[in-house]
N, C-alpha and C positions, 0 to 999 in steps of 0.2 A: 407587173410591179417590179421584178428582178432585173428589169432593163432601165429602170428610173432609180432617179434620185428624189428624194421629196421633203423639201422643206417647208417649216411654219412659221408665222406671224402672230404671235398671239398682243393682240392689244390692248395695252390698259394703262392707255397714257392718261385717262380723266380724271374729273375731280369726282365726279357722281355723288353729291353730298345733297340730294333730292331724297333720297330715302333715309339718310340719317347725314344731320348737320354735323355731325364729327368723325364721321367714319366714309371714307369715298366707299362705293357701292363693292366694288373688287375685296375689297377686304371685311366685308361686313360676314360675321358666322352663318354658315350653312352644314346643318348635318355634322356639327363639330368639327369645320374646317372652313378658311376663310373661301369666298365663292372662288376667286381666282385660281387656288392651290386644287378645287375640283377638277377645274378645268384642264390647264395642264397637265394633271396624270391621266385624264381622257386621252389625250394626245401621247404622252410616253409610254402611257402601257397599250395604247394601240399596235407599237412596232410599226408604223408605215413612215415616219419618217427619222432623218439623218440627223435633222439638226433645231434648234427653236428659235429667235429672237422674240425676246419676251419685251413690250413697251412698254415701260413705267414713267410717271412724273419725276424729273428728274432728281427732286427730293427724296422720292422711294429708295433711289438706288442704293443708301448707304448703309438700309437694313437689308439689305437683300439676299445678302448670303447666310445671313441669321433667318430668316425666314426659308431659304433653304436646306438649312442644318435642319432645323425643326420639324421640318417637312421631308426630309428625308428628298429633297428635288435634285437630279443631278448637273450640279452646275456648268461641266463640259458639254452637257446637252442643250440645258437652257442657259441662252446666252443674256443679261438684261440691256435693255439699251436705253438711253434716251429719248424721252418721246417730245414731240411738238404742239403748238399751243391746237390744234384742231386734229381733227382724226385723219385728214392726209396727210397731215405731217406728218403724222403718229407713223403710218404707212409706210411712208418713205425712210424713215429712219431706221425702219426693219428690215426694208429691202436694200438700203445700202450696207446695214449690219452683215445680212447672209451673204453681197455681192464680195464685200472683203471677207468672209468666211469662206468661201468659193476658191476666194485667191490663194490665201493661205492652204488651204487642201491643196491644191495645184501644186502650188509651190514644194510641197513636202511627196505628192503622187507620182511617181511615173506617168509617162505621158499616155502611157496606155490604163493607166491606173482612175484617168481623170473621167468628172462625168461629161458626155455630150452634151452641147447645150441644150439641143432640141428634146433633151429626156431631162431638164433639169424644170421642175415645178415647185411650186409656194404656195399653200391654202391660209390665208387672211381670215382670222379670225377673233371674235369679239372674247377678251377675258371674262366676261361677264355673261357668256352664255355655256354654262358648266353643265347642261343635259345632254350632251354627244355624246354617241357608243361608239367602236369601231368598225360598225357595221355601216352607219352612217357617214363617218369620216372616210374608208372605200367608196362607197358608193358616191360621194362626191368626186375622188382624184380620178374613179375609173371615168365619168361621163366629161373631165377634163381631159383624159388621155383621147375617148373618145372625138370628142368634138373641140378641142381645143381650151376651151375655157370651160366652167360651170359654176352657176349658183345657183344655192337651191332655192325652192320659190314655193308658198305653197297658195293655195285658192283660197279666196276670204268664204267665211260661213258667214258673216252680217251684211246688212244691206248698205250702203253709201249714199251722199249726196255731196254735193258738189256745194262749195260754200263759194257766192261772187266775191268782185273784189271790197264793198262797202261790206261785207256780209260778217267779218270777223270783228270788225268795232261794232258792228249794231249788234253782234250776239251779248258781247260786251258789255254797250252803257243799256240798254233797253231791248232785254230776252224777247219782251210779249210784241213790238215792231216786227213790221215783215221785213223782211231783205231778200235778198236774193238768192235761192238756193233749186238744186232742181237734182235729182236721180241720175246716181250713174251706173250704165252695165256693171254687176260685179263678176262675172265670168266675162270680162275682159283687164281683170285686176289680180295680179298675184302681191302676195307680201313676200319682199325678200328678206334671206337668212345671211347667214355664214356660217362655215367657210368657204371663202369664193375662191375659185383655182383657177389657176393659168399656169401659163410657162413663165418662168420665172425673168429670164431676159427679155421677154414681152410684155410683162406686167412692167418693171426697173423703164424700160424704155418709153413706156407710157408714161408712166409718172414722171420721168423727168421732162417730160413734151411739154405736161398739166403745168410741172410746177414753175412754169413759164408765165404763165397769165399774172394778172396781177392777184395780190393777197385776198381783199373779201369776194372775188371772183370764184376763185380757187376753193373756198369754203363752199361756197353757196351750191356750185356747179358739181364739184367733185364730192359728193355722201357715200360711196363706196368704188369696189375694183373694178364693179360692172360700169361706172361713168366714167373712170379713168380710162380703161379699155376702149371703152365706146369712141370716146374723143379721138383715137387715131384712127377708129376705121371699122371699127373689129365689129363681128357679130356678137352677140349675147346668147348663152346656149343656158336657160334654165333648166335643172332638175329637182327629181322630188326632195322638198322640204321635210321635215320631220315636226310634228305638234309639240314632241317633246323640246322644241330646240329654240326655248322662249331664253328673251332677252331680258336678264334682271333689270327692272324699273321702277316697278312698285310694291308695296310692304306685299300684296298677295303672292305677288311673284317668287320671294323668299319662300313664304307658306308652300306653294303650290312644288317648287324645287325640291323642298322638304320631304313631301309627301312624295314624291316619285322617285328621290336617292333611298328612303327609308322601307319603301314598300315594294323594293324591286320593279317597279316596271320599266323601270329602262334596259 
């Protein structure tokens, strides 16, 4: 760790107004604190990394520094940035935030003072998933210093099937019709998390590869770092997921966060 630099992405460019019509999901209360403002001290009071680009709707940003008064967040750490109308957008506008954050370091460092590139890394991660320890957020960078990149992943406990392609309107207009569906191995199935790590000049380079295709391509194709990665070539190096490390979506999921920030088991 004392030979890296490690920076983060925390993303919360959405609207998420699926669990409450007035309140996008990032800022709905949790444990007497809005979920996003969890998350983030996850990350600052870990100590493992240098620096944050925080993504917000770009409307967010003009309370932003009230919202870190409040919260006591320190804004030379987290940076807020402008986010994009989809999550790679969102991505990309994080990773050029810290590439000109980078610059500037430089620019103020001695050249012996600066990071290497091959030791500079970025963990992309969901604002809206505020159950990280920093036992867990290690255990990710180390199996990215390891093997190069890493997400975590974890094995489904339920069983699956496979819906055809008539099979999601006939669920639709008429449940009790057959269609098309059939079983699929689930120990050939992981569910992916974040935060997904890489080298930072690696990930920047990918995405700017992606953000080449065209626009509803680019949504459809690109759903995280592991697709953007993938696209130039690169291997996918999963590790261990954490149960606690649920992605807020629905009203249980508040509940369920509740109980785990208030009960100590994280």
């Amino acid at each position: 760790m004392k030979t890296t630099t490690c920076l983060a992405i925390i993303v919360a460019g959405g609207k998420g107004v699926r669990l409450d019509p007035t309140t996008p999901k990032q800022y709905l209360p949790l444990a007497g604190k809005p979920v996003l403002i969890h998350t983030l001290e996850r990350f600052y009071e870990s100590g493992l990394f240098a620096h944050a680009a925080v993504v917000l709707p770009a409307s967010d940003l003009t309370f932003w520094p009230e919202l870190c008064a409040h919260y006591g967040l320190d804004r030379t750490f987290f940076e807020s940035v402008s986010g994009g109308e989809t999550r790679f957008d969102s991505v990309g506008a994080g990773l050029e935030a810290l590439n000109r954050y980078l610059g500037a370091t430089r620019s103020t460092a001695g050249c012996a003072d600066a990071p290497n590139e091959d030791n500079l890394w970025v963990a992309v991660h969901d604002g809206v998933r505020p159950l990280v320890n920093t036992a867990f957020l290690h255990a990710c960078l180390e199996a990215a210093f390891l093997h190069g990149n890493a997400v975590p992943a974890l094995a489904p406990v339920e069983s699956f099937r496979y819906i055809g392609p008539d099979g999601i309107q006939a669920i639709a207009a008429t449940p009790t019709d057959r269609f098309d569906n059939r079983p699929i191995d689930r120990t050939r199935l992981r569910s992916l998390q974040t935060p997904q790590c890489a080298r930072l000049p690696q990930l920047l380079s990918a995405w700017r590869h992606a953000a080449e295709r065209a626009g509803a391509e680019k949504a459809e194709r690109f759903t995280d770092e592991a697709t953007v990665l993938e696209y130039t070539g690169e291997h996918i190096h999963l590790c261990e997921g954490s149960p606690f490390n649920l992605k807020i979506t629905r009203p249980i999921d508040l509940k369920w966060a509740e109980f785990v920030l208030t009960s100590g088991l994280l």
